[in-house]
N, C-alpha and C positions, 0 to 999 in steps of 0.2 A: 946435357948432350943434345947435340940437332938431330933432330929423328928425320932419316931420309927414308924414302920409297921402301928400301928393304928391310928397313925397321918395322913399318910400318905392317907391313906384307909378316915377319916372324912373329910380330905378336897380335897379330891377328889369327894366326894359324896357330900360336899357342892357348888363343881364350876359345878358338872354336875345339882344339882338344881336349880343353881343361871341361869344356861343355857336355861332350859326350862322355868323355869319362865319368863325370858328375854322374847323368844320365842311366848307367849302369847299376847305380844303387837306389836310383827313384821306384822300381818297382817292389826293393823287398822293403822300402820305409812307406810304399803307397804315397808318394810324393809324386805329380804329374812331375815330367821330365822339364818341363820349358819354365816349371820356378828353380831347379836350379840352375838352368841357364840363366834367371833373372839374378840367382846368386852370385854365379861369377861375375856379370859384370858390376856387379855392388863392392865385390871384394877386390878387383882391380881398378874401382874409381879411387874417387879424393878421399870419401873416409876412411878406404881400404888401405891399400898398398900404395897409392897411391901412381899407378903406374899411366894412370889417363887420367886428366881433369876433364871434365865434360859438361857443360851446362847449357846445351844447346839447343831447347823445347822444340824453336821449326824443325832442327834436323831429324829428331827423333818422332817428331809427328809425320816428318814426309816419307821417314823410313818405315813408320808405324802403318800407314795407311799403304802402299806398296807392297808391306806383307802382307797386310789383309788380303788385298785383292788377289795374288797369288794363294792364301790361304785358301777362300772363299772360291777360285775357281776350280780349284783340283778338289775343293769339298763337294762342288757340282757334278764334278765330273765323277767321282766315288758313289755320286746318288742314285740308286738305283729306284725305278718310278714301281717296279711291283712291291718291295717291300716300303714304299714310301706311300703308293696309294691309298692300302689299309688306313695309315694315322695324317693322312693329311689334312682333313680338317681340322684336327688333333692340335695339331704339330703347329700351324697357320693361327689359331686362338691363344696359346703360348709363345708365340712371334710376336704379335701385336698386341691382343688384350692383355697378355700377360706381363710384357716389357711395360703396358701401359702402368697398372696398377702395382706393378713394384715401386714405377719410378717415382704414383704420387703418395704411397703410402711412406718411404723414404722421404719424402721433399717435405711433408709437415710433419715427420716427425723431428726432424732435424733441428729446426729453430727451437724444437723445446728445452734441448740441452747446449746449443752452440750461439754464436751470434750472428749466424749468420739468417740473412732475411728469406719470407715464404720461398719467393722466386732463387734465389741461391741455394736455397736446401733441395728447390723442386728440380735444378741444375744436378747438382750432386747424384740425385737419386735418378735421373735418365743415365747418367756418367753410367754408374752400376750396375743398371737394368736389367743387362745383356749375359744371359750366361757364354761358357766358352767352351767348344769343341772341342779342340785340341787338349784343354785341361781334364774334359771329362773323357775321352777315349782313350789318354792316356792309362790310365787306370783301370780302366773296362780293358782292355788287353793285358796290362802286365800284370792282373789279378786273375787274369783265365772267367771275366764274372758273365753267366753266361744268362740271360734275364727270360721271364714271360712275359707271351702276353704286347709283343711288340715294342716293348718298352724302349730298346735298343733303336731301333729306326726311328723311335718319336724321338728321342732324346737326339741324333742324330741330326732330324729334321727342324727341330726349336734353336738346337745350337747351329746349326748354317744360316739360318734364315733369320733370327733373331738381332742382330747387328743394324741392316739396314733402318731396324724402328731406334733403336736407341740413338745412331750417329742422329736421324733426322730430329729428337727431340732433344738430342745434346746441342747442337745446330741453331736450334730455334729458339732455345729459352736462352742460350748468349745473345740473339738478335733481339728477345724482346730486353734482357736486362739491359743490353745498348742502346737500347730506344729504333732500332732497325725495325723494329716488328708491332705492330697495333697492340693485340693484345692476344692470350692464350687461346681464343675462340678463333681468331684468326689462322691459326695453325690445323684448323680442321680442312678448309680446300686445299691448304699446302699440302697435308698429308697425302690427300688422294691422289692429286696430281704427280706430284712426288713420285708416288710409288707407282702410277696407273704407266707412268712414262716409263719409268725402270722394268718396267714387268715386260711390256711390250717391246721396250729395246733388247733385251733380254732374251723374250724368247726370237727376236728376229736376229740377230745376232749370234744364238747359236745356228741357227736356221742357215745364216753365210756361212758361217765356222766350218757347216758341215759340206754346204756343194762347193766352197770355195779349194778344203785338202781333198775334196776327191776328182777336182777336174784340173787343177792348178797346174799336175804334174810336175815337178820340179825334178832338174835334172841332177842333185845331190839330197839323197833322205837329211842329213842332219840341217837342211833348211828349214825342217818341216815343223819342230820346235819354235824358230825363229819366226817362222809365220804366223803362227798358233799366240805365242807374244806378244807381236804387233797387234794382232787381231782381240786377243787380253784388253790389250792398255788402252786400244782405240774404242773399246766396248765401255771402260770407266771413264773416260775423259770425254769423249763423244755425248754420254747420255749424263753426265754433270755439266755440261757446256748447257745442253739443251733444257734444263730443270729438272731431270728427272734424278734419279738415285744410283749413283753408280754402283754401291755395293751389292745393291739387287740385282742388278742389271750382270752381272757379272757373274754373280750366283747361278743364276736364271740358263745365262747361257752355257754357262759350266752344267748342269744340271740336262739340256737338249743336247748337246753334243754328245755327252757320256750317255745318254743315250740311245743314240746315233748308229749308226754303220759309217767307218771312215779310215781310210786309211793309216797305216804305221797308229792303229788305237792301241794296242796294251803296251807299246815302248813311249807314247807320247803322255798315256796316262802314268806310266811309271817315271817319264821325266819330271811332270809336275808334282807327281808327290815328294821326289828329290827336292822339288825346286821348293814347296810352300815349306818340309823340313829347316833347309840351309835358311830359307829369310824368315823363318820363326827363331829360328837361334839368332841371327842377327839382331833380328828384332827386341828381342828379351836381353841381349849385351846392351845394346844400346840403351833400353830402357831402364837397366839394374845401373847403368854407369850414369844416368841423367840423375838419377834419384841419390840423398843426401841422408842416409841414416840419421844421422845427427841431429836432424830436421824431422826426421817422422817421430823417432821418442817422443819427445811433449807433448803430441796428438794421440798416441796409443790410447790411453783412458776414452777420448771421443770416438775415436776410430773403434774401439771394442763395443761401445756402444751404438754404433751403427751398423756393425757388424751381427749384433744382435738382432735390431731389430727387420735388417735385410733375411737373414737367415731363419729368423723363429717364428718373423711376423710378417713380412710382406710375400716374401717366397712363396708359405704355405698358403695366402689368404689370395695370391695370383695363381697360384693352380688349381686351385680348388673351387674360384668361381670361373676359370678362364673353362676349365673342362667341366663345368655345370651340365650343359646344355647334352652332354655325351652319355649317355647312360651306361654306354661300357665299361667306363672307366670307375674301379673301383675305388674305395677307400682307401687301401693298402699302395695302390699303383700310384695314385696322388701323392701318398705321404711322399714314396720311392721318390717322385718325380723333383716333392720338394726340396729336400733334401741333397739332388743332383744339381742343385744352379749355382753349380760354380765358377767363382770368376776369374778371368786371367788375364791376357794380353789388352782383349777392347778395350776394356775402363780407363787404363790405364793410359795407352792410346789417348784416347778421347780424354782423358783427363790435362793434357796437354793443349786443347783448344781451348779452356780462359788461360793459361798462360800467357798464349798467343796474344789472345781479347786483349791482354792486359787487366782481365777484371780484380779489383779490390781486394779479393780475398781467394785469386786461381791459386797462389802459393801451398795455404791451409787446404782447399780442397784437394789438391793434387797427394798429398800427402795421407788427408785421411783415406783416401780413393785405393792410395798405394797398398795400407795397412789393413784395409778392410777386407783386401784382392787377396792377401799372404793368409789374413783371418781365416776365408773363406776357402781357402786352397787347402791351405793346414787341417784345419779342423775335417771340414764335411770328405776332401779328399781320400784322409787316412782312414776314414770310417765309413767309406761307402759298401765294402764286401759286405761288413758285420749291421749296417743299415739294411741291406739285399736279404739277408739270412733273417733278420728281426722281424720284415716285413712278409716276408714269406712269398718275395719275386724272383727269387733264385730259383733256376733250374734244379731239378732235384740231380743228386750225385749219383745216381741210378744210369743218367744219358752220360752216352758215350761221347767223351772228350777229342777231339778233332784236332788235330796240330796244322801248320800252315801248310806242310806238304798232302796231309789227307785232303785238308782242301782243294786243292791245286788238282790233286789227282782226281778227286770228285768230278769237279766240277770239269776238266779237259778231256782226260784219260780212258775214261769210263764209256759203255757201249759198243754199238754195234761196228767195227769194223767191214769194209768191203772194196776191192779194187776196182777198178773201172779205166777201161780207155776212150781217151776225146775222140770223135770221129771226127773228119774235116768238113763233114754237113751237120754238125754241132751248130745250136744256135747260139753257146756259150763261146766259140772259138773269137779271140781278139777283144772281148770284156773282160774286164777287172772285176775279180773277185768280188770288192766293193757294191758293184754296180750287179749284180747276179742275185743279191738281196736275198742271202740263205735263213734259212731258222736259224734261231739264236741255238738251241741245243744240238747243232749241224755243223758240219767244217771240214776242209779239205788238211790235213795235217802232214801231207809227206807228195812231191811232185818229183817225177824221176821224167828226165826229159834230155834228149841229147846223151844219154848216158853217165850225165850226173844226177844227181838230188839235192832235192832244193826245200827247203818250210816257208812254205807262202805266207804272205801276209796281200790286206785288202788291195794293194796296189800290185800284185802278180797278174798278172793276161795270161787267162788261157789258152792255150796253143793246139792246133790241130795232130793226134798224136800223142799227146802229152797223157803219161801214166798216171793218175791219182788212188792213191790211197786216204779214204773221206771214212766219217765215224760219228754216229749223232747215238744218243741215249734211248730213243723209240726207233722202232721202225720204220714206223710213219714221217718219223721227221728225214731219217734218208733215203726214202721215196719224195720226199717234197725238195730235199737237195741236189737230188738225179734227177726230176721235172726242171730245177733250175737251170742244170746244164747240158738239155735238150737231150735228154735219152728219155722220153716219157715212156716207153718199152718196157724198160727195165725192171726190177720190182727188187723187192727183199722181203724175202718172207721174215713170218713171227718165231721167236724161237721157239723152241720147241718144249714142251709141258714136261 
C-alpha cells in the first residue's frame, strides 16, 4: 500500500498514543517512561510488526541531537541557581571528572573481552559516559523518592550538564581513530576551548534571550515562543559554527534566562517543557525503530559484561574519586550517587556518530551501547527507591508529603495580601511589570482597571488608577514591592503575635 500524507500523520498519532499509554505503567514497574517509548518504536519496526522499516542512522542522529537541545534548554530553564549553588562544585566534578573516568575505565576494559582495539573500547566508553536526566527523574517523581542532603539538585545538576563532556570525547576519539586528530594529548586545548566558548556563548546568549523578550514587544504573545526557538537554535548552531560546544552553550543559557525576570515566563517555561516531552518521545520512536533486536541478541553476553563493569566498577570508582576533594559528601551519599548513573537517550544518540564515521566496527558498538542503556535502565532504575531506603538517603516518612497542588499553593498563594491604588504621579505608571524588578517572593496577582479584571503577567503596563491587589510571603518583601511601584509612603505592618 502507498502511504500518503494522512497515513503518515494516523500512525504517527497512533505510536505517540501507543507512547503515553505505555507510560502510565512506567511508574508502578519503576521503569522510566521514555524506555517504553524506546519499546514501542522497536515493536513497530522491522523485527516487530513490521509497520516501519527504518534504518536511517543520519536521520535519527539529526533528530537525536534537536532533542537534546530542546531537552537541555527547558532543563536550564527548570535550574534553579539557589538550590543549585549549594552542589555546584559538586555537580561540575561529576560532569567532567567523572564522565572523564568512566569513559577510560570502560575503554580498557573492553578490549579484554571484545576485539575491539584500546581506542575503539576508549570510544565506546565516552559513547556511555553520560548519565540521563530524563531517565533518572522519571522515577524520582513517580516513586514520590524524596532524598537528603541535596542529593536531588546534584543529581539534577550532573545529568544537565554532563552531555556536553561526553558528545566532546565521543567527537574526538572518531577524529583521532580517522586520523583527523594528532593524538589523545591533543584533545586537552580542544577541551578548554571547546567548552571556555560554549560557557561564554551561553551565558551571553541568555543574557539576549532575556533584554531581547522584554523590549521586543511583539504585537501577538504566541510569537513569543517562536522567538525564544529561533533564539534556541541560533545559540547551538551559532556557537558550533564558531568552535565552541553547543550543547553547553544552550544549557548555559537555558540556565540565565530561567533565571531571569522576562516576560510570558511561566507559559514560555511550560511550553518548553511540552516541547522537550513531544521531541523526547519522538526521539526514543525513532531510536527503538532504527535498532534491530535480531542484531543486539548475539551481543547480550558482551553487552552484560560491560554493563557490569560500567555499573559496579567505573560508576562507583568516578564518584568516589570525582567528589574526593569535598568532604561533605559522605559515604552513603556516594554509594546513592553511584548507583543513580543511569543511561538513556545520549548513548544511544551518540552511539549513531561511528555509524555515520563509517567506522569498522560502529555496527557492534551501536548495539552493545543499546543493551547496555536497557541493562542499565532495567536493573539500577527498578531498584532505586529500595537503593535510597538501604542507603539511608531517604527522607524519613515522618515529613510531610506535598502533592503538586500543595506546591503550587506554597509556593503562589500563600502570604500577606494587601490592595493598593496607582496614583498618576506613580513612578511605576507606563512600566512593565518586567522592568519594575519585584522580589521573587512579591507579585501583583489580580489588576481591576476600567471595570474589568485582568491577572498580569511581566508584559502588563501599569496604568495610572489602576487597582492592584499584590501578596509576597514577608512583610518586608511587600514594602519593597510598594517602593517598586512609587508609594514609598506606604508601609505594612508585621502580623501580629
Amino acid at each position: 500500500m502507498e502511504l500518503h500524507v494522512e497515513h503518515m500523520l494516523l500512525l504517527g498519532a497512533l505510536l505517540l498514543f501507543a507512547s503515553i499509554l505505555a507510560s502510565k505503567t512506567s511508574g508502578r514497574l519503576g521503569v522510566p517512561t521514555l524506555i517504553l517509548f524506546l519499546a514501542v518504536g522497536m515493536i513497530a519496526g522491522s523485527d516487530g510488526l513490521g509497520l516501519i522499516y527504518f534504518d536511517n542512522a543520519g536521520f535519527a542522529q539529526s533528530m537525536g541531537i534537536i532533542a537534546l537541545v530542546f531537552i537541555l534548554f527547558s532543563g536550564g530553564l527548570d535550574t534553579k541557581q539557589e538550590s543549585v549553588r549549594p552542589v555546584l562544585g559538586k555537580g561540575l566534578a561529576l560532569a567532567t571528572a567523572g564522565v572523564l573516568i568512566t569513559a577510560v575505565i570502560v575503554g580498557f576494559a573492553v578490549p579484554l573481552f571484545t576485539d575491539l582495539s584500546v581506542m575503539e573500547g576508549l570510544l565506546l566508553g565516552a559513547i556511555v559516559s553520560s548519565t540521563d536526566a530524563a531517565a533518572v527523574f522519571t522515577i524520582l517523581r513517580s516513586r514520590n523518592l524524596r532524598l537528603k542532603a541535596n542529593l536531588r539538585p546534584l543529581l539534577e545538576l550532573e545529568s544537565g550538564s554532563n552531555d556536553p563532556m561526553g558528545f566532546f570525547l565521543t567527537v574526538s576519539l572518531i577524529g583521532i581513530i580517522q586520523g583527523e586528530h594528532g593524538s589523545l594529548w591533543s584533545l586537552i586545548p580542544s577541551f578548554f576551548i571547546q567548552m571556555s566558548i560554549g560557557a561564554l556563548a551561553g551565558w551571553g546568549m541568555g543574557r539576549l534571550m532575556t533584554f531581547t523578550l522584554n523590549r521586543i514587544k511583539l504585537q501577538f504573545d504566541g510569537l513569543y515562543p517562536v522567538l525564544l526557538l529561533a533564539l534556541m537554535m541560533f545559540t547551538f548552531a551559532a556557537t558550533d559554527m564558531i568552535g565552541g560546544n553547543g550543547f553547553l552553550a544552550v544549557y548555559l543559557a537555558g540556565v540565565v534566562l530561567g533565571n531571569s525576570d522576562f516576560i510570558h515566563k511561566k507559559s514560555l517555561i511550560r511550553f518548553y517543557d511540552g516541547q522537550a516531552w513531544l521531541v523526547q518521545i519522538v526521539m526514543f520512536l525513532t531510536l527503538g525503530l532504527l535498532v534491530f533486536p535480531k542484531q543486539v541478541v548475539p551481543v547480550m553476553g558482551i553487552g552484560l559484561l560491560i554493563s557490569v563493569v560500567l555499573i559496579v566498577v567505573a560508576r562507583p570508582i568516578a564518584v568516589f574519586v570525582s567528589l574526593a576533594p569535598f568532604r561533605s559528601a559522605t559515604w552513603r551519599q556516594k554509594a546513592f550517587l553511584s548507583w543513580v548513573g543511569l543511561r538513556g537517550a545520549v548513548p544511544i544518540v551518540f552511539a549513531t556518530y561511528p555509524l555515520i564515521a563509517g567506522l569498522e566496527n560502529a555496527q557492534f558498538i551501536f548495539n552493545v551501547v543499546f543493551f547496555a542503556v536497557l541493562t542499565s535502565v532495567l536493573l539500577q532504575g527498578s531498584t532505586l527507591p529500595l537503593a535510597a531506603r538501604l542507603l539511608r538517603v531517604e527522607r524519613p516518612k515522618g515529613f510531610k508529603r506535598e502533592s503538586a497542588l500543595d506546591l503550587e499553593l506554597n509556593k503562589e498563594l500563600s502570604g500577606t495580601l494587601l490592595g493598593l491604588v496607582v496614583p498618576a504621579d506613580s513612578s511605576a505608571v507606563d512600566h512593565l511589570i518586567v522592568d519594575l524588578h519585584f522580589p521573587k517572593d512579591a507579585q501583583i496577582i489580580l489588576v481591576e482597571r476600567n471595570g474589568g479584571f485582568t491577572s498580569p503577567d511581566g508584559a502588563t503596563a501599569i496604568e495610572a488608577g489602576d487597582r492592584l491587589m499584590v501578596m509576597a510571603k514577608k512583610p518586608e518583601k511587600l514594602n519593597e514591592l510598594i517602593a517598586r511601584l512609587g508609594l514609598e509612603k506606604t508601609s505594612v505592618p508585621a502580623p501580629a503575635e
